[in-house]
Structure formats: C-alpha cells, structure tokens
C-alpha positions as CSV (number, residue, x, y, z in Angstrom):
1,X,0.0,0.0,0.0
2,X,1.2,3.6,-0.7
3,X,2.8,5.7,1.7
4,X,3.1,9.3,1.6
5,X,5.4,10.9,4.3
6,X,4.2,14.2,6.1
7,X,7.2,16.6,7.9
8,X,4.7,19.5,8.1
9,X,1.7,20.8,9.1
10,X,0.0,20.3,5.3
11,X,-3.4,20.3,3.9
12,X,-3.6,16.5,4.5
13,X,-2.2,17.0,8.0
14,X,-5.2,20.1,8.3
15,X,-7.3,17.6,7.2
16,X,-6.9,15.1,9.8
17,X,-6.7,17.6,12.7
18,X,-10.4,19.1,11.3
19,X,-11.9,15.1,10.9
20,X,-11.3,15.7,14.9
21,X,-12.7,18.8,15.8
22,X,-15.4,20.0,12.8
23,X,-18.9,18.6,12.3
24,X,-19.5,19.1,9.1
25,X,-16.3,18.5,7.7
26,X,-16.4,15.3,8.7
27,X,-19.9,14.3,7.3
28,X,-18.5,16.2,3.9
29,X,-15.6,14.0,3.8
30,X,-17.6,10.9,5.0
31,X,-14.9,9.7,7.2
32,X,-14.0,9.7,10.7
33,X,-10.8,9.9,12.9
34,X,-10.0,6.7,15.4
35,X,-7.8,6.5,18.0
36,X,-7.0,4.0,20.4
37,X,-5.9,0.0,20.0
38,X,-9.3,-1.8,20.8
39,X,-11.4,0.5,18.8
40,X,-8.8,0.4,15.7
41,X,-9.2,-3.6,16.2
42,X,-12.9,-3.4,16.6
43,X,-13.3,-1.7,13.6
44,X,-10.9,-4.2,11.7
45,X,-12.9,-7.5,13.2
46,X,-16.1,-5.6,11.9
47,X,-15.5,-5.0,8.4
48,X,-15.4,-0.9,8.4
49,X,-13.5,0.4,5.6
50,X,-10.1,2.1,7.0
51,X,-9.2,4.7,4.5
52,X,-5.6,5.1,6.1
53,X,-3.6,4.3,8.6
54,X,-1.6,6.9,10.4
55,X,1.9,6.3,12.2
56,X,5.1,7.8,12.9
57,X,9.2,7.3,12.0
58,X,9.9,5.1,14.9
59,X,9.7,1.3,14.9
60,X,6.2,-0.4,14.8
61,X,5.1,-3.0,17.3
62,X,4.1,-6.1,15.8
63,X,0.5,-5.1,16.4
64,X,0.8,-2.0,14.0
65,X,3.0,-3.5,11.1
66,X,0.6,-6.5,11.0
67,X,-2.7,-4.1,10.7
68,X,-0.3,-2.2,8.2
69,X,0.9,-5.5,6.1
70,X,-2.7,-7.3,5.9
71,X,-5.3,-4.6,6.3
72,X,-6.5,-2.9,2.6
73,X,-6.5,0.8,2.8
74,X,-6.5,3.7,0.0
75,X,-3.4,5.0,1.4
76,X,-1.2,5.6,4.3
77,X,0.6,8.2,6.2
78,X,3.7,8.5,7.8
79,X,4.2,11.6,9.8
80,X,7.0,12.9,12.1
81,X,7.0,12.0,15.6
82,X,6.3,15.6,16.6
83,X,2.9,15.9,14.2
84,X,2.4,12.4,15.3
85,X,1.8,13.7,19.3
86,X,0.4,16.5,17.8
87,X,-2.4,14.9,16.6
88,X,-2.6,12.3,19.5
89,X,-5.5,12.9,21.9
90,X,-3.7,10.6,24.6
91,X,-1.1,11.0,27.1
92,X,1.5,8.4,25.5
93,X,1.0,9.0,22.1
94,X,-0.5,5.8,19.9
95,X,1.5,4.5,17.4
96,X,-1.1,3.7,15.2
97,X,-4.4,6.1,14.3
98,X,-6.8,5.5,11.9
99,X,-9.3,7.3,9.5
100,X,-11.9,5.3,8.6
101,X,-15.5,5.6,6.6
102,X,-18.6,6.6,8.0
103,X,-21.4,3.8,7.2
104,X,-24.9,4.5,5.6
105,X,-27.6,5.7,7.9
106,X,-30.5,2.9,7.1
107,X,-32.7,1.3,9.6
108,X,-32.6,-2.6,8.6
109,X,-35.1,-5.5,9.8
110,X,-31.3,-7.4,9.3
111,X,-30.2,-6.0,12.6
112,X,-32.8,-7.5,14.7
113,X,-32.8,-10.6,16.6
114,X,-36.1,-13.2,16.3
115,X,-37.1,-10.9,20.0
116,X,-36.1,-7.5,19.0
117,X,-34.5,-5.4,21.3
118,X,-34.2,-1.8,20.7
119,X,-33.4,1.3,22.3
120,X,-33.6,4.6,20.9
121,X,-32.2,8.6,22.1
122,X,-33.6,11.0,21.7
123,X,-31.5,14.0,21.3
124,X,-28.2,13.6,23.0
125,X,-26.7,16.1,24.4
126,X,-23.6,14.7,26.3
127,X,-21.0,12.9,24.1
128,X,-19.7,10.9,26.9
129,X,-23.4,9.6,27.8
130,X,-24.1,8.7,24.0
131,X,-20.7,6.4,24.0
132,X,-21.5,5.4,27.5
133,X,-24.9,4.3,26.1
134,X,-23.8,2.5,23.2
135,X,-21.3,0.1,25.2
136,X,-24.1,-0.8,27.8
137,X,-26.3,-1.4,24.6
138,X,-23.3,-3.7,23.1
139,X,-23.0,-5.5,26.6
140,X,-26.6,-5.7,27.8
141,X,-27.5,-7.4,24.0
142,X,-29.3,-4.5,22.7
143,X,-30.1,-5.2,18.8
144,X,-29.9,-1.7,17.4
145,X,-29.5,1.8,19.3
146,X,-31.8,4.7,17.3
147,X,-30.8,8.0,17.4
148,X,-33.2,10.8,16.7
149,X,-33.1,14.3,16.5
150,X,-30.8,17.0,16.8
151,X,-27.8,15.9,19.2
152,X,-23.9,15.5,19.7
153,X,-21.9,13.9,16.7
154,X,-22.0,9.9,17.0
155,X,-18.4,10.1,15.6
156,X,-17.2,13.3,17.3
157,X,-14.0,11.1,18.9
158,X,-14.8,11.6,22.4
159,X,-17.9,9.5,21.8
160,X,-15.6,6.9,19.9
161,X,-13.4,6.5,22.7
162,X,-16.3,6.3,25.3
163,X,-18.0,3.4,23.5
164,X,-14.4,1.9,22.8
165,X,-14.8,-1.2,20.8
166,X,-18.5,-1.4,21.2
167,X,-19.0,1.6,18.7
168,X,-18.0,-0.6,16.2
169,X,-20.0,-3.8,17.0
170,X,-23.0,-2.7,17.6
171,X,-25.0,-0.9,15.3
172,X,-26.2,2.6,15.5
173,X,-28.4,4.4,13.0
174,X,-29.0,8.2,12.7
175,X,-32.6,9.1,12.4
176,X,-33.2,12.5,11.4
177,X,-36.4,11.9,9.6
178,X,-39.2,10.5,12.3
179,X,-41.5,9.5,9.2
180,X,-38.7,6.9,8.4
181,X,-38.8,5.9,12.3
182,X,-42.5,5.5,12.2
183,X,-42.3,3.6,9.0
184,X,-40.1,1.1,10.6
185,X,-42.0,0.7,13.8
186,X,-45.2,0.3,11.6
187,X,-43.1,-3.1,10.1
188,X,-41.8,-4.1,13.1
189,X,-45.2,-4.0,14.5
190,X,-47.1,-6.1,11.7
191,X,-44.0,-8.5,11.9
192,X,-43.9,-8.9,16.1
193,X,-47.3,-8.3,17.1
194,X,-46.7,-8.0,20.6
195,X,-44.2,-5.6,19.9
196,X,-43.9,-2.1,22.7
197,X,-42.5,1.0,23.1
198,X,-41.5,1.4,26.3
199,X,-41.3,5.3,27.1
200,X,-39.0,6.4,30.4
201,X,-39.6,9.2,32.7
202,X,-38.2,10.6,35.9
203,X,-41.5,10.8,37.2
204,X,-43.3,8.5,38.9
205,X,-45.0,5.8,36.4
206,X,-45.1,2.2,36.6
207,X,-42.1,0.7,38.4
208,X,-40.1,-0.7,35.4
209,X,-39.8,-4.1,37.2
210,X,-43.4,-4.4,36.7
211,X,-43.8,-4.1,33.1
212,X,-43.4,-7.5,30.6
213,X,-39.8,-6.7,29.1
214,X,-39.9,-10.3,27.7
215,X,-41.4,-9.8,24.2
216,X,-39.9,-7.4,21.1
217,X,-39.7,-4.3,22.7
218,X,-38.3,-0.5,22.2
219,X,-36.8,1.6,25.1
220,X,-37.4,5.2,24.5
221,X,-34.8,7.0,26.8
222,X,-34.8,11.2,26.2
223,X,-32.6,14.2,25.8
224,X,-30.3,14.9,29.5
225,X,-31.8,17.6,29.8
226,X,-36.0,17.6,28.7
227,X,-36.2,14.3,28.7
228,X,-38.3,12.0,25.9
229,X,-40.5,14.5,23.6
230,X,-43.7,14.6,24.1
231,X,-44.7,13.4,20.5
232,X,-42.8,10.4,22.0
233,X,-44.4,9.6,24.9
234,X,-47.4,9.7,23.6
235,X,-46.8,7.1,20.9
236,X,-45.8,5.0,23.8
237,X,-47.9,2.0,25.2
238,X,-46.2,2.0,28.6
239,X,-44.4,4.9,30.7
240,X,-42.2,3.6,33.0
241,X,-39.8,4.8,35.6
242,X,-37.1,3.4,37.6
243,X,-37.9,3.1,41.3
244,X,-35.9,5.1,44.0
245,X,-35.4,5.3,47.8
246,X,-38.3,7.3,48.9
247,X,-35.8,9.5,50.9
248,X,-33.3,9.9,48.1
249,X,-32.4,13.5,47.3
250,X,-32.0,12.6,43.7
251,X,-34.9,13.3,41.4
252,X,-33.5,11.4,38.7
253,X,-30.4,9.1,37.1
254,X,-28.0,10.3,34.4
255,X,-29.2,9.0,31.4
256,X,-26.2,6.4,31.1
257,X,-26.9,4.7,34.3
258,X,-30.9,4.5,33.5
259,X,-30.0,2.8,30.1
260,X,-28.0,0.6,31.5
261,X,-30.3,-0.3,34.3
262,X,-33.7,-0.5,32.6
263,X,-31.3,-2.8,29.9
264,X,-30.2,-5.3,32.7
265,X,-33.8,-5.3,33.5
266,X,-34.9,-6.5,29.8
267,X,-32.1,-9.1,30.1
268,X,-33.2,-10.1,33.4
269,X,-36.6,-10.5,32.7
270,X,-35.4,-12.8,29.2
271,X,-32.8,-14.9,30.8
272,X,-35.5,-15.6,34.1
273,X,-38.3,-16.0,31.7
274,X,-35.7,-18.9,29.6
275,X,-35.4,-20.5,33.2
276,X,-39.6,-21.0,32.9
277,X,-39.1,-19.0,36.7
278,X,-41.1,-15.7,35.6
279,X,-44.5,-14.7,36.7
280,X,-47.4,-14.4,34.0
281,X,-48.2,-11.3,32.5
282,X,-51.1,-9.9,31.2
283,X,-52.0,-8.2,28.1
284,X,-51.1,-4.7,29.2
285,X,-47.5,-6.0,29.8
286,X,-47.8,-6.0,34.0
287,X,-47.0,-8.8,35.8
288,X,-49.5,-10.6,37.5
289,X,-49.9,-11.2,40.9
C-alpha cells in the first residue's frame, strides 16, 4: 500500500486535525478519525473500511506493522513523531491512528434478533453519555440503538473513545427523519405483534420491574436535559420509571446509568423467563400477581 510521508503541518495534515474537531467536515468528507488499539481492532474484526492508517518514524510494534501488512487501505501516512503527538489525543502518544469511513444511515429489519431489542435517544446532548450508552447497549444485548433528533456527533472522537470497541459492534443508525422511524415501527409491529415502546420518565409511572420486558420491545430513553419528547411519549404503550429510595435526594439518574439499568432489567426479565421462573403477564405488559 502507498505511503506518503508528512514533515509538516500540510493540507492533509489540516485535514486530519479538522476530521477531529469539525462537524461538518467530517460528514463532507464521509470519514472519521480513530484512535486508540481496541477500537482500531474493533473496527478491523467488523469489516469498516479504514481509508488510512496513520503512524510515525519510529519502529512499529508487531501489532501495528501487521494491521499495516494485511489490512487494505486507499493509502497511508507517515508523519513525524512531533505531528504524530500532535495529533494524538492521549497522554502516550499511539503508534497507530486511523481514519476510517462513516457507514450508511439505514434502519434494517437485518439487525434484529427473532425478539427484537431496541433502544432509541432522543437528542443527545452529552457525548460521553451517548458512548456510555452505546457500550451498555453492546453489553446488555441491545439489537440496534436509534438516534433521533438534533444531538452530539455519533463520531465526534470523544464518543468513539467512550463506547471503545462497542461503537463498532454494535449498530447505531441516525434518524433525522421520524417519518422513516414511524415507517419502521409500523413493520416491526405487523411483523412482532406483541411488539412495545417502552417510554421512560423521571416521574413516577409504573415501576419498570413491573412491566413484561420479555417480548420485542423498544426503550425510548430522552434528551439529558427535557427528557423523551412529548410526541414520543405519547406514541408509547407503557411509561415507565425506575424506582428510587423514597428519601433519596435525587430526582433522577443520568441517562447512562438508566439505560444501563432499565437494559439489565430486559435481560433479566429474558434470561429468568428462559429458566420458565417468571411470573405471568397480562396483556397490558404488568406482571401478574
């Protein structure tokens, strides 16, 4: 693969410096900036196309020169060890950084399990909560995470790092059209007729421990901030909440910790439910008795 060497701050260098820090220069180049050995793995082990690998003067660890010798790229770039930091977002500088294309925005039936499980956000606002989010969603066997309206950049880098690996496993769709959402839903629901979208709240709904997570199901979790819109809630079938010490000065969870505990509860319910040890339900999706 071609090399091109880089001993100053260049137009290519520029370019790689703005994939970091500018929006909409990244989205016009269609490519992304990746830092960081178990997301540059990750990425490799799920098929992303790496446009170029990045990497300084010094000698490679075996690691690097084997990602360099067997992995296909457009080309690559060798810059000086001084640019190399430069452009490093870490303490001890990596010696290998990649730029890698963004994938297609499509929601896809192909994604879902035989009992879908689905979580969407609505608006994010925090980029460490959104890659928080989508590693509890990779290890709590979400199917698909949705993203809807105006929010941080799902591949501004601090969310890359935050998810780590799990940005690149699991998949994670852009909706910026909620016609296209309801389209989908409208499928998933003549396909899984039991299907529900769960709605969350801070305010006091049904205990989510009380609600049938067992069957294909939707977890609507909302901006940090304002929480689920209310075009949102109200296409929900169930509102639910997550119970909390009667005397607890908190109001509410960060959104992170929510997902991740209203996820453990779908798994919960699923794995106790396999084990034939979970209570009926009725139609509504509570739990009888």
């Amino acid at each position: 693969m071609a090399t091109t060497d880089i001993y100053t701050r260049n137009n290519a260098y520029q370019h790689f410096q703005v994939l970091k820090t500018n929006r909409n220069k990244r989205y016009k180049a269609g490519e992304f900036f990746v830092e960081g050995v178990r997301s540059i793995n990750e990425a490799v082990r799920q098929g992303w196309h790496v446009r170029s690998f990045l990497f300084g003067e010094g000698r490679l660890s075996d690691w690097a020169a084997n990602l360099l010798r067997t992995v296909p790229t457009e080309v690559n770039y060798r810059l000086t060890d001084e640019l190399l930091e430069e452009l490093s977002g870490k303490t001890d500088t990596s010696e290998l950084m990649a730029v890698i294309e963004m994938r297609e925005d499509k929601l896809r039936e192909s994604y879902l399990s035989e009992n879908p499980f689905i979580v969407l956000f609505d608006r994010p606002s925090n980029k460490g909560n959104l890659g928080t989010m989508i590693r509890s969603c990779d290890a709590l066997g979400a199917d698909l995470l949705i993203m809807t309206g105006h929010g941080v950049d799902l591949y501004d880098p601090d969310v890359v790092v935050s998810a780590m690996g799990s940005f690149f496993k699991l998949p994670v769709v852009r909706v910026s059209d909620n016609h296209a959402l309801w389209n989908f839903v409208a499928d998933l629901k003549r396909r899984f007729p039991a299907f529900q979208m769960i709605g969350t709240t801070a305010h006091k709904e049904n205990p989510v421990t009380s609600v049938n997570l067992t069957g294909p199901v939707m977890l609507m979790l909302g901006n940090e901030t304002v929480g689920l819109n209310q075009s949102f809630k109200e296409s929900c079938d169930i509102l639910c909440t997550i119970p909390m010490a009667e005397d607890s000065y908190a109001s509410s969870f960060n959104v992170s910790c929510a997902a991740s505990i209203l996820m453990y509860e779908v798994t919960r319910q699923r794995s106790a439910q396999s084990e034939g040890i979970l209570p009926g339900c009725d139609r509504a999706g509570y739990r009888r008795g």
